[in-house]
C-alpha positions as CSV (number, residue, x, y, z in Angstrom):
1,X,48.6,79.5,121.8
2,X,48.8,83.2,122.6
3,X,47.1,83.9,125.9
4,X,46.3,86.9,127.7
5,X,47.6,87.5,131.3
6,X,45.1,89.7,134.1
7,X,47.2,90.2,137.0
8,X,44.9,89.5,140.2
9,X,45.0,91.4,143.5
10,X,41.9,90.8,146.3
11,X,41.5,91.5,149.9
12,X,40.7,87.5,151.4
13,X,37.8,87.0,153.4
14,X,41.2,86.9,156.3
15,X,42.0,90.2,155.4
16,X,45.8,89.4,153.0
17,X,45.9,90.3,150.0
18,X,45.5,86.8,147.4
19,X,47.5,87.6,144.2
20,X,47.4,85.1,141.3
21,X,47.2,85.7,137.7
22,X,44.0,84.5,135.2
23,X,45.5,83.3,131.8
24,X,43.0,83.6,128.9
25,X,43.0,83.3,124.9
26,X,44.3,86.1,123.8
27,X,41.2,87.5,121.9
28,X,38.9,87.3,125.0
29,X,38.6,91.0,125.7
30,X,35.2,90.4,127.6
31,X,35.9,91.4,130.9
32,X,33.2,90.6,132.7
33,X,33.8,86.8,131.5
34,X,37.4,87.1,132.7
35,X,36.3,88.6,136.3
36,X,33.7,85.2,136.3
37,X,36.7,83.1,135.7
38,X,38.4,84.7,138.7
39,X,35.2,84.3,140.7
40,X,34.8,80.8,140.1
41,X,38.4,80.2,141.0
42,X,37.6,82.7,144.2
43,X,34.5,80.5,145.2
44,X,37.1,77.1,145.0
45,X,39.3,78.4,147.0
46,X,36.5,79.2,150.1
47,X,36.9,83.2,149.0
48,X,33.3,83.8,148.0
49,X,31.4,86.9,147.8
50,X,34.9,88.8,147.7
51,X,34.6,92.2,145.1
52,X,36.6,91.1,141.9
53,X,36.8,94.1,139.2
54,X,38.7,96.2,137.2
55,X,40.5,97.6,140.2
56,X,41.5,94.3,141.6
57,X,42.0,92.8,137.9
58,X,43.7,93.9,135.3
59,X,45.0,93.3,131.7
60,X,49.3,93.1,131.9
61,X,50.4,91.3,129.0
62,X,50.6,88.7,126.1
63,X,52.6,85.5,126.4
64,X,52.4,82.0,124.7
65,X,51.6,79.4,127.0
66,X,53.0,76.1,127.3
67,X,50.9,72.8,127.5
68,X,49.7,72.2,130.3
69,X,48.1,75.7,130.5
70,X,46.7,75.3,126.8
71,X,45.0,72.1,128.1
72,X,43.3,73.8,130.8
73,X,42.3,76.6,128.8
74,X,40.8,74.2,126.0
75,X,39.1,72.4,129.3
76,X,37.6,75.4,131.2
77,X,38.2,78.4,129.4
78,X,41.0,80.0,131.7
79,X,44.1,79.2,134.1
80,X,45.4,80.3,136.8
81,X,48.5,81.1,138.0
82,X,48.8,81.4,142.0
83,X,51.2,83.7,143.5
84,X,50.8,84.7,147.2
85,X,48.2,83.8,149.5
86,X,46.1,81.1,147.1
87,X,46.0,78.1,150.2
């Protein structure tokens, strides 16, 4: 599956910067579906109410995902990828 990658950066609630990735089918374009998908993963994490937009998320790339991130996506729709600052 080709997925689409929206690199992540948003001021936590602490006041670091939370970077993580949200991993999409490749023909979602709809980005105010993708910035829900970060919000829901936001509001897991304890982050709520934190601004998530096109500033703080943007479109970087295509890739093909393996797997385990397919399964995901078939389960809820996105994936995410944490990178710094997502515990």
């Amino acid at each position: 599956m080709k997925v689409a990658v929206w690199d992540t950066y948003v001021t936590r609630n602490d006041g670091s910067i939370m970077h993580f990735d949200i991993v999409v089918p490749d023909e979602l374009k709809d980005e105010n579906i993708i910035h829900t998908f970060g919000q829901q993963y936001l509001a897991a994490k304890g982050q709520n109410g934190l601004t998530l937009n096109s500033e703080e998320c943007r479109y970087c790339h295509i890739e093909v995902a393996p797997p385990p991130v397919v399964d995901d996506i078939e389960r809820q729709g996105y994936y995410i990828v944490e990178m710094e600052n997502c515990n």
